[in-house]
C-alpha positions in Angstrom: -28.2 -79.6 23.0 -29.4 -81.4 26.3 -27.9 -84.4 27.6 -31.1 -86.4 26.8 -31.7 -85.3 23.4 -27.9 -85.8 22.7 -28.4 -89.6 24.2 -31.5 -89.9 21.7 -29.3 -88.8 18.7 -27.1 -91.4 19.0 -29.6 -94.1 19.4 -31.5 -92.3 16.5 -28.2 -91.9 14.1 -27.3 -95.5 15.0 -30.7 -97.0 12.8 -28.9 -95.6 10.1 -27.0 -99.0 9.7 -30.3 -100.6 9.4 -30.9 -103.2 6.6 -34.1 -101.3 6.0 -34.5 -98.1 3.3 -37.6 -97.0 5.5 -35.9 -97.3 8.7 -33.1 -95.2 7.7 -35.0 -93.0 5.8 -37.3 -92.4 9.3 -34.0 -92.1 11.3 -32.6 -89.7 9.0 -35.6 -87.5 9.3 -36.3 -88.2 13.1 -32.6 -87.2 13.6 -32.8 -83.7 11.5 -36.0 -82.7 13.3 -33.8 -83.3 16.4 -31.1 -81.5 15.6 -33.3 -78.4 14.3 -36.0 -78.7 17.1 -33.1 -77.8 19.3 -32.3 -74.8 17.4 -28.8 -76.4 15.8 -27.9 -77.1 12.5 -25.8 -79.7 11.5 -23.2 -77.4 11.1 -23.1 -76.2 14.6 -23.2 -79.7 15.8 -20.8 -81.0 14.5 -18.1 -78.5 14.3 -15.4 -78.8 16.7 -14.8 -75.2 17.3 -18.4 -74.9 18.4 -18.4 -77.3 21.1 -18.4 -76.1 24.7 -17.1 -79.1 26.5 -16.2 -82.5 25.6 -18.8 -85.3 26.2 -17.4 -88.3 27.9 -17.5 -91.6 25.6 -18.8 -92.9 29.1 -21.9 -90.6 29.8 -23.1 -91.2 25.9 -23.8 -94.6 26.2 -25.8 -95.4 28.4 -25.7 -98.9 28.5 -22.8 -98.8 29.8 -23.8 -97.2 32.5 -26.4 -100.2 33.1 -23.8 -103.0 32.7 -21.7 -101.8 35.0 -24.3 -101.6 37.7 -25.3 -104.7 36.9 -22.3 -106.4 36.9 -22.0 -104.8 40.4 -24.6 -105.9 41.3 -24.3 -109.8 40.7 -21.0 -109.5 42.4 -23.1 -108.1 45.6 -25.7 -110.8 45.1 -23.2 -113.6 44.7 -21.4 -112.4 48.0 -24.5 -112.2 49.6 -25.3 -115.7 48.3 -22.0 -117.0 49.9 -22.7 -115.7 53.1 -26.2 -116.5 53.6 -24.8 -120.7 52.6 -22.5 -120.5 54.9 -25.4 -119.5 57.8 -27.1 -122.1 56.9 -24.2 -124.7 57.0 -23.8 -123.1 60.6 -27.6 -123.5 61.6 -27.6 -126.9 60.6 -24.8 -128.0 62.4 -26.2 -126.3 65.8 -29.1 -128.0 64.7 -27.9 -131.2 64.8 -26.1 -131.0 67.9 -29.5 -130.0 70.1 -31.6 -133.2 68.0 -29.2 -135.9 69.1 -30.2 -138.2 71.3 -28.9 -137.7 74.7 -26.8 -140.6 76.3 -25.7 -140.1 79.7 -22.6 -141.5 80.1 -22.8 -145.4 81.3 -21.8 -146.0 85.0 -18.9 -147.5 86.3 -19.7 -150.5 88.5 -19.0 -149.4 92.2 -15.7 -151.2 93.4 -15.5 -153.6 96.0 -12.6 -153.9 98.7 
Protein backbone atom coordinates (compact mmCIF):
# COMPACT_ATOMS: atom_id res chain seq x y z
CA UNK A 1 0.00 0.00 0.00
CA UNK A 2 1.33 3.61 -0.90
CA UNK A 3 2.31 6.05 1.65
CA UNK A 4 -0.70 8.31 0.66
CA UNK A 5 -3.29 5.79 0.66
CA UNK A 6 -1.85 4.40 3.97
CA UNK A 7 -2.14 8.26 5.44
CA UNK A 8 -5.89 8.23 4.16
CA UNK A 9 -6.55 4.93 6.03
CA UNK A 10 -5.82 6.20 9.12
CA UNK A 11 -7.77 9.32 8.80
CA UNK A 12 -10.54 7.07 7.29
CA UNK A 13 -10.41 4.30 10.24
CA UNK A 14 -10.26 7.17 12.74
CA UNK A 15 -14.26 8.25 11.88
CA UNK A 16 -14.90 5.04 13.20
CA UNK A 17 -15.10 6.70 16.70
CA UNK A 18 -17.73 8.96 15.41
CA UNK A 19 -20.93 9.50 17.41
CA UNK A 20 -22.70 9.00 14.16
CA UNK A 21 -24.13 5.24 12.78
CA UNK A 22 -23.85 6.78 9.13
CA UNK A 23 -20.52 8.10 9.54
CA UNK A 24 -18.99 4.99 10.66
CA UNK A 25 -20.92 3.01 8.59
CA UNK A 26 -19.40 5.29 5.37
CA UNK A 27 -15.87 5.02 6.96
CA UNK A 28 -16.14 1.41 7.31
CA UNK A 29 -16.97 1.05 3.66
CA UNK A 30 -14.73 3.99 2.35
CA UNK A 31 -11.92 2.18 4.31
CA UNK A 32 -12.65 -1.58 2.82
CA UNK A 33 -12.79 -0.13 -0.74
CA UNK A 34 -9.32 1.19 0.16
CA UNK A 35 -7.89 -1.59 1.31
CA UNK A 36 -9.28 -3.76 -1.68
CA UNK A 37 -8.76 -1.09 -4.41
CA UNK A 38 -5.12 -1.55 -3.47
CA UNK A 39 -5.23 -5.16 -4.16
CA UNK A 40 -5.01 -6.11 -0.06
CA UNK A 41 -7.20 -7.79 2.08
CA UNK A 42 -7.49 -7.11 5.47
CA UNK A 43 -5.63 -10.12 6.16
CA UNK A 44 -2.55 -9.01 4.34
CA UNK A 45 -2.67 -5.71 5.93
CA UNK A 46 -2.69 -6.38 8.93
CA UNK A 47 -0.57 -9.33 9.45
CA UNK A 48 2.71 -8.76 10.94
CA UNK A 49 4.56 -11.34 9.01
CA UNK A 50 3.48 -9.61 5.84
CA UNK A 51 4.77 -6.30 6.36
CA UNK A 52 7.90 -5.27 4.49
CA UNK A 53 9.17 -2.48 6.67
CA UNK A 54 8.01 -0.80 9.63
CA UNK A 55 6.20 2.62 9.29
CA UNK A 56 7.48 5.28 11.56
CA UNK A 57 4.64 6.51 14.19
CA UNK A 58 6.19 9.93 12.86
CA UNK A 59 5.65 9.74 8.99
CA UNK A 60 1.81 8.37 9.76
CA UNK A 61 0.65 11.41 11.13
CA UNK A 62 0.97 13.99 9.48
CA UNK A 63 0.09 16.55 11.65
CA UNK A 64 2.79 16.16 13.24
CA UNK A 65 4.76 16.86 10.67
CA UNK A 66 2.83 20.35 10.45
CA UNK A 67 3.23 21.26 14.08
CA UNK A 68 6.52 20.87 14.25
CA UNK A 69 7.19 23.17 11.29
CA UNK A 70 5.07 25.47 12.68
CA UNK A 71 6.33 25.56 15.95
CA UNK A 72 9.68 26.23 14.05
CA UNK A 73 8.54 28.51 12.45
CA UNK A 74 7.14 30.90 15.27
CA UNK A 75 10.39 30.47 16.92
CA UNK A 76 12.06 31.97 13.54
CA UNK A 77 9.35 34.70 13.43
CA UNK A 78 9.69 35.64 17.05
CA UNK A 79 13.63 35.89 16.66
CA UNK A 80 13.09 37.79 13.69
CA UNK A 81 10.69 39.94 15.66
CA UNK A 82 13.44 40.59 18.33
CA UNK A 83 15.81 41.63 15.98
CA UNK A 84 14.03 43.80 13.74
CA UNK A 85 12.83 45.85 17.65
CA UNK A 86 15.95 46.14 18.48
CA UNK A 87 16.79 48.09 14.77
CA UNK A 88 14.38 50.14 15.45
CA UNK A 89 15.33 51.09 19.02
CA UNK A 90 18.79 51.70 17.18
CA UNK A 91 17.31 54.04 14.35
CA UNK A 92 15.56 55.96 16.70
CA UNK A 93 18.24 56.78 18.84
CA UNK A 94 20.53 57.84 15.71
CA UNK A 95 17.53 59.62 14.91
CA UNK A 96 17.35 61.59 17.73
CA UNK A 97 20.84 62.52 17.99
CA UNK A 98 20.89 64.24 14.18
CA UNK A 99 17.14 66.23 15.15
CA UNK A 100 18.53 67.99 18.24
CA UNK A 101 18.99 71.34 18.14
CA UNK A 102 22.50 72.31 17.69
CA UNK A 103 24.10 74.63 20.46
CA UNK A 104 27.46 75.68 19.88
CA UNK A 105 29.20 75.88 22.91
CA UNK A 106 28.83 79.47 24.70
CA UNK A 107 32.12 81.66 24.55
CA UNK A 108 34.34 82.42 27.21
CA UNK A 109 34.64 86.15 27.71
CA UNK A 110 38.24 87.17 26.41
CA UNK A 111 40.56 87.92 29.47
CA UNK A 112 41.95 91.07 30.30
CA UNK A 113 45.56 91.72 31.64
Amino acid sequence: MRRGDLTRLIRILGMLGSDHDGERAAAALAADRLVRGSGLTWSDLLAPSRVSRPVRAQSMDPLTDRLAAADSRMRQLRSENARLQEEIRRLKRRLDLRTRPFRPAEKEPPMTP
